[in-house]
N, C-alpha and C positions, 0 to 999 in steps of 0.2 A: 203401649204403656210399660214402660218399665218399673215398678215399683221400688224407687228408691228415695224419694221421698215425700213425706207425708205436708210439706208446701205444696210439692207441687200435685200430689192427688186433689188435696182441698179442691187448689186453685179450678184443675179441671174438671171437677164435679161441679161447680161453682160456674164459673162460664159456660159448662156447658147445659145446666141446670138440668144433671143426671142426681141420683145415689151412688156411693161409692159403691155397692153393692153392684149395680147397673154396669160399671166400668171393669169389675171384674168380672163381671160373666161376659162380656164382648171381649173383654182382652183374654181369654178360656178359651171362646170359640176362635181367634184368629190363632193360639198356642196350636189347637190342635188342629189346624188347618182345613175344615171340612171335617173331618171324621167324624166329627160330634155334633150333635144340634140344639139347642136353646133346650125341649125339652129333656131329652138324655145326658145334658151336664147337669140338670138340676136335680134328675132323680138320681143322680150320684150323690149328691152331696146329702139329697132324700134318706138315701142308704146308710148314710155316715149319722146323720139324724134320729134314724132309727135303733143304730147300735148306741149312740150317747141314751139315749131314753130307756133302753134296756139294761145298761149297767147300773142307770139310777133307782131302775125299778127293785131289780135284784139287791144292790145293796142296799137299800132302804127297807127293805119286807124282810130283809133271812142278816140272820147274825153271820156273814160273811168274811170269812177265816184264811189270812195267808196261808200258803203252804208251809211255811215257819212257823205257824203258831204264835209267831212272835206280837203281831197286829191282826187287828180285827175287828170286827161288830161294829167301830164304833159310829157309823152312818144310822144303822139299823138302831141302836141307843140313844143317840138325837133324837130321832123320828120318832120314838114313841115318847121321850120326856118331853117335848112338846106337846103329843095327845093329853098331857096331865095339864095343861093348861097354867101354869105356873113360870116359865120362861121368862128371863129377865130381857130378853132380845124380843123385837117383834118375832111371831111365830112363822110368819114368811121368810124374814132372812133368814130366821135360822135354819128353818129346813133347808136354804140355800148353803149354809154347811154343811149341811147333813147328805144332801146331796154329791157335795163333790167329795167328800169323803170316804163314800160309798162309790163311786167311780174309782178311785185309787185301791180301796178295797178290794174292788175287785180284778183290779189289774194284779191284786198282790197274789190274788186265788185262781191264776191263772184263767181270767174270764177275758172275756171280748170287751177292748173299750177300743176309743177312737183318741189317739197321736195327738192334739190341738194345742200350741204345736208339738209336743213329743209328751210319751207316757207319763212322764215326771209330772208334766202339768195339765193332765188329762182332764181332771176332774171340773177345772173351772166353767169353763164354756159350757158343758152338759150343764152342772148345775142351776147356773141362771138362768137358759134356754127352757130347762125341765119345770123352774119356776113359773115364767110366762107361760107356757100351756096351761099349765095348774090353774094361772089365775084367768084362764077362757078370754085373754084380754086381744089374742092375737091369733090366726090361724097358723096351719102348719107354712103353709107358704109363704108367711110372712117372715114366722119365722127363720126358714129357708134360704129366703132372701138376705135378712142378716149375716148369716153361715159365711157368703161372699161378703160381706163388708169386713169378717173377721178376718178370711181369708187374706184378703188385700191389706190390713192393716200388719199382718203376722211378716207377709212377703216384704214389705219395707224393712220390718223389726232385722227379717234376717239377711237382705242384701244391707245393710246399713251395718248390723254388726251382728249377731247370733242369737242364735236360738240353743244352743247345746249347754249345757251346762258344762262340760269339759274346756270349754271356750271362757264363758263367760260368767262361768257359777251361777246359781240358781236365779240370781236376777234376768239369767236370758232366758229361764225356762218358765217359772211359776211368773216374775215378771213380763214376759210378752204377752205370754196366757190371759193376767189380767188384763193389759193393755188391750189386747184384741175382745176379750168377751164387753169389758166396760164399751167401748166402739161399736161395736156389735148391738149394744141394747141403746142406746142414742138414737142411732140410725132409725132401730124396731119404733121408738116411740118419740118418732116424728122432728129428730133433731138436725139442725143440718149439717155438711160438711167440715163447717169451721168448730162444732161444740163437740164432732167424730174426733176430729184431731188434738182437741183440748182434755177430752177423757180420756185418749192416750198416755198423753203426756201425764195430766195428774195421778193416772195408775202407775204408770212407769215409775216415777219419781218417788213413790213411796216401796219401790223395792230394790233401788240401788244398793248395790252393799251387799244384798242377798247371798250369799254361802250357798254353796251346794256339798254338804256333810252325810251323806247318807249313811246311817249307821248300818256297819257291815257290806258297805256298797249296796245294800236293796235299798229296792224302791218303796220303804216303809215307813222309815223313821230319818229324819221329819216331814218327809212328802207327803203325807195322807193328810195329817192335819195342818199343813203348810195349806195344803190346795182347799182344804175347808174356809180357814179363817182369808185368802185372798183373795175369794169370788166374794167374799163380802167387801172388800174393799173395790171389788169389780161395779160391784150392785151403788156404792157410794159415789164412786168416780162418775161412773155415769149421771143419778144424779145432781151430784155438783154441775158437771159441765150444761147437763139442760136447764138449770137455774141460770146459768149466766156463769161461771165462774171461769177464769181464762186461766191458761197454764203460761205463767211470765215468759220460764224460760220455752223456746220454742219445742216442740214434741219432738221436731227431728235434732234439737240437740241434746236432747235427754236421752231421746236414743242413741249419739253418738257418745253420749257421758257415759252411758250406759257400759259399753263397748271398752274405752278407757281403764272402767276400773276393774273391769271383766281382765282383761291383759294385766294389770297390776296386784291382783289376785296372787296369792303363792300356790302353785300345783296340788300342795295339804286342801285347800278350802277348793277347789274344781272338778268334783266327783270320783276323786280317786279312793274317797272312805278314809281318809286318812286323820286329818283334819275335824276342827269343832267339835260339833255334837258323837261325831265316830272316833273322836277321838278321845273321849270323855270315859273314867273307870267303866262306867256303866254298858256304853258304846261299845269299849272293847270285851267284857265279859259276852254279851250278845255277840258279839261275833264268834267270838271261842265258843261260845254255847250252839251259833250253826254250824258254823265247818272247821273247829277243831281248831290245833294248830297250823294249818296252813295256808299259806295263801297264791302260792303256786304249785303248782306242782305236774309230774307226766302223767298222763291221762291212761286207764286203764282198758284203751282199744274195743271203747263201747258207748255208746252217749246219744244225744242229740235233740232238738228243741224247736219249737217254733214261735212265732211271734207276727201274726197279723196285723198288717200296717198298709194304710192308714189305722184300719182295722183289723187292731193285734189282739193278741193272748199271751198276757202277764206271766210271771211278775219279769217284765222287761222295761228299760228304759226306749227311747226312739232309738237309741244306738244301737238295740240288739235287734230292731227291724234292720238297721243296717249292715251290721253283721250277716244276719242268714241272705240279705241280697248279696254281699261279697264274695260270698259261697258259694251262691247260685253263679254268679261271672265267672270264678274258677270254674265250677262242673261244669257250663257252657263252654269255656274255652278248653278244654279237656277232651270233651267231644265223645267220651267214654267209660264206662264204669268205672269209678274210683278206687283204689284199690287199700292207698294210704295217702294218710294227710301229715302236715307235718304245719301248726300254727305257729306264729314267732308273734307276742304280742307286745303293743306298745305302751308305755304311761297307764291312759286310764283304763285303757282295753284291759292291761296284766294286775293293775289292781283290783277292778269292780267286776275280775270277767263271772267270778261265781254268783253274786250279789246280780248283776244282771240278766245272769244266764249266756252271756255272749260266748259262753264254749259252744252250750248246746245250741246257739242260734248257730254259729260256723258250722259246724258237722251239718246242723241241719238242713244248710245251702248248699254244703256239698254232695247231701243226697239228693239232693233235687226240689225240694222243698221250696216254696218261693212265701212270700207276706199274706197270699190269699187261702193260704191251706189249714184248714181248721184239725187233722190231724193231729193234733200237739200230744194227747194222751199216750199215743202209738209211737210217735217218735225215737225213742229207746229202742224200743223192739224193732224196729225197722233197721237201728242201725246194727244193731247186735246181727240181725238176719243177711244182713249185707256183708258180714263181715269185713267192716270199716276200720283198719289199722290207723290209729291216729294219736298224736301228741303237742302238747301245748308247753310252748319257752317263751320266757320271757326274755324281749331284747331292744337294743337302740336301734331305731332302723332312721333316724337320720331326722332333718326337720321336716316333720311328718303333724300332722293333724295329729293329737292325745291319742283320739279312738284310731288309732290303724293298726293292720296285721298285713304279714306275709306268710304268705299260703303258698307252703310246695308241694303237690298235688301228682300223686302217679294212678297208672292205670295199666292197664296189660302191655300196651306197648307205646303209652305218650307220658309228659312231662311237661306239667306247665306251673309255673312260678309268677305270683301278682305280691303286689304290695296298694290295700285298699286303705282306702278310709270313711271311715262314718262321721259325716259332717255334721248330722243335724236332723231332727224330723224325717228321718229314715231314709233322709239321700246320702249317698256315695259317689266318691271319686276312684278309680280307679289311677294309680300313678305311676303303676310299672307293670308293664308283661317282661318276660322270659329277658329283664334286661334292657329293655329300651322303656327310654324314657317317656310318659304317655299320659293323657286326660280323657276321660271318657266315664259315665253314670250308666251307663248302659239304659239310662231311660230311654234313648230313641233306638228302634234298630239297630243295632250296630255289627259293620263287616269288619271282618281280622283278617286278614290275610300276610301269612309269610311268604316267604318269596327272596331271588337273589337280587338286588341292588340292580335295573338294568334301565336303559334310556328307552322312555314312550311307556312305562309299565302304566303308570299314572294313570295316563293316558286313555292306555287302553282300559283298562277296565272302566273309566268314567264313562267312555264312548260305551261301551258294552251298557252298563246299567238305564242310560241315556235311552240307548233301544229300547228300553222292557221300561220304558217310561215309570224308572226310580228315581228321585230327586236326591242330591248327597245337598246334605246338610249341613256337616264338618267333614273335613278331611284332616286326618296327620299319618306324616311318614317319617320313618325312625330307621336310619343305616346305621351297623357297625363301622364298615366301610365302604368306599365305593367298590362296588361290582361282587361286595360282601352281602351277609346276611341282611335281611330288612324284616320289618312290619309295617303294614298300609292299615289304618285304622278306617271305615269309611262309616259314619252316622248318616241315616238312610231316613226320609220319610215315611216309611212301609216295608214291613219284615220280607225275607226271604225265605222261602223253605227248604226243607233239605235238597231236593232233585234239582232247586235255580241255582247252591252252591256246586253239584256235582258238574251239572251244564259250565258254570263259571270254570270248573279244574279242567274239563275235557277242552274246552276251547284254550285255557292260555296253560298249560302243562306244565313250564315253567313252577305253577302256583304250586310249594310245598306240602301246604298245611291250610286252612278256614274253618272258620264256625263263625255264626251270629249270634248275639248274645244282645237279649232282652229282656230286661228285669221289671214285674211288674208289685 
């Protein structure tokens, strides 16, 4: 199944008289080919369940305060003006604002929330999911179940056109979010795959045009109450579509309208803080009010951050999960303590990188730090202890994705230079090593290997991994010239450890330099 359109999911949930839900967890388990089983895909997504349900808890019960001071509480202030009983909204929806309000909340106080699809628009999904338990209408496994249906709906939104706000300004972010949660509660209560794709569509459509203005580049204002007031419009869509109501224009060309005006967007309104509401007297005093006059600037040779993704630790956007994994491919490809770092950042990366944290999420990939390390508090101190020389410019590095940086990275006695990008929902492309032109997310295994340009190199090593019954997945190779420098990139089924790459050098000698490099 490739998920790229929302015809053709229908269609095959339809003849095949599945749940979209169903199609996604079967096309999960052929992804990861065996490794995983029916039940340990679902208690992942269990996990991610369970982090949504704890940020609602937390910012619902405690006046929960950015680290800026700037936003706050206001989930936890919902939730008890309803207890007064006086509410002009049903007191169900509205606790479904209060809820997802209270999830961005907490992403701004540096708490644990879940990416759905990225921090920006975290709050939705938790919220109406937190709603349904609330009202004992559905078990956890049901709910669960849905989780895959969102999934699957989210995965078109972003092979069809984006999910990033740098991309597609906030209609890709807060509007996929709704699109997926409205889909999501359809499915929950008993809708079929044609009413899935009709509450897409009429979620989507009502957040075209969306902006993505964050004042001061954080994730605070207008995201918190952005994600409030659109899981209401989540909880309507859905709704609608179980009444009967059809989306004229088709879901997958909303999504491609979507996409359109995302591109025709001016750079001011695409997360760079520039733009709208950041751009407003008010917008810019608050920004002066957190960090002063600056907004780049050299880094004073100390830092660093982290960001758990899927399930991260705020105040970060998805970008800044992607960040600290770009870091982490550097340290990997490095192969050695760091010694100094040197960031060059692009568009959105060098406007919002304070506002996002994407300085300290970079250092903190280059100390090793990966999206599962809940460490964040220590993080400074770690790098101060490390004695991590490092600095941040801003530069053109060419037609690159908004969010990318290049990273040149020393160490006692190596040097390796990437140019990454954070695409979306905390994945990365990797598009340049040491020079050669290159594609790799280091999601799967992945071998590096340098080496001089020679005939049968190829070869051999395929035959060599063949042996030790490895599967290559991808392969690319990248010459200066012939019988000149090279890099072999080889995407693997199944990691290698350090003593298979030592075995790999002793046998082909030739081999200059390797490391694997696995971001999770």
């Amino acid at each position: 199944m490739s998920f790229t359109s929302l015809k053709e999911l229908v269609y095959l949930a339809k003849t095949q008289d599945c749940k979209i839900s169903e199609m996604m967890i079967e096309s999960e388990l052929q992804f990861h080919g065996g490794d995983l089983n029916r039940e340990e895909l679902i208690n992942i997504m269990r996990e991610q369940f369970h982090v949504m349900m704890e940020s609602v808890k937390i910012g619902t019960e405690n006046l929960t305060m950015s680290k800026t001071g700037i936003t706050g509480g206001d989930g936890f202030r919902v939730t008890e003006y309803i207890k007064e009983g006086k509410t002009i909204v049903n007191p169900i929806s509205l606790q479904v604002v209060a809820n997802a309000m209270a999830v961005n909340e907490v992403n701004a106080s540096m708490g644990r929330i879940v990416a759905t699809p990225t921090a920006g628009s975290a709050g939705i999904l938790p919220a109406v999911l937190t709603a349904m338990v609330e009202r004992n209408e559905f078990s956890e496994d049901e709910i669960i179940q849905a989780m895959f249906t969102s999934s699957a709906l989210g995965l078109v939104i972003a092979n069809r056109a984006s999910i990033s706000g740098a991309q597609g300004g906030c209609q890709a972010e807060i509007g996929s979010a709704t699109a997926m949660a409205a889909g999501a509660l359809v499915e929950l209560h008993g809708g079929t795959p044609e009413q899935v794709g009709n509450a897409v569509g009429l979620a989507l459509k009502n957040s075209l045009g969306l902006v993505c203005d964050p004042v001061a580049g954080l994730v605070e204002i207008p995201c918190i109450t952005r994600n409030g007031l659109h899981a209401l419009t989540a909880m309507a869509a859905a709704d609608m579509a179980l009444a009967g109501v059809v989306s004229i224009i088709p879901p997958d060309e909303v999504i491609d309208t979507m996409e359109s005006i995302g591109k025709d967007l001016p750079p001011s309104l695409r997360e760079t803080g520039i733009g709208g509401l950041a751009g407003t007297e008010t917008g810019k005093e608050i920004k002066h009010q957190v960090f002063g006059d600056t907004t780049l600037e050299i880094a004073n040779y100390k830092s660093a951050y982290e960001i758990i993704g899927p399930i991260m630790v705020g105040p970060s956007s998805s970008h800044t999960a992607g960040a600290v994994r770009i870091g982490n491919v550097a340290r990997q490809l490095l192969g050695e303590e760091p010694e100094e770092v040197v960031f060059s950042l692009m568009e959105s990366f060098a406007k919002t990188y304070q506002g996002h944290g994407t300085d300290l999420a970079l250092i903190a990939g280059v100390l090793g730090f990966t999206t599962k390390d809940s460490d964040v508090s220590l993080a400074k101190e770690r790098a101060e202890e490390a004695g991590l020389r490092y600095n941040f410019l801003e530069a053109d590095l060419g037609n690159y994705h908004p969010n990318t940086v290049r990273i040149n990275l020393w160490g006692p006695t190596k040097h390796v230079e990437i140019i990454g990008s954070s695409i979306g929902g905390g994945k990365i492309e990797i598009k340049e090593f040491n020079g050669y032109d290159v594609k790799f997310s280091g999601e799967r295994p992945t071998l590096v290997l340098l080496h001089p340009d020679r005939v049968g190199f190829i070869n051999a090593i395929t035959e060599y991994l063949s042996r030790h019954a490895i599967n290559i997945s991808a392969l690319t190779n990248r010459r200066s010239k012939i019988n000149g420098p090279s890099v072999s990139i080889y995407e693997l089924d199944m990691n290698l450890i350090d003593d298979d790459i030592e075995s790999l050098k002793q046998q082909f000698p030739f081999i200059e330099d390797g490391a694997m490099v696995y971001v999770q």
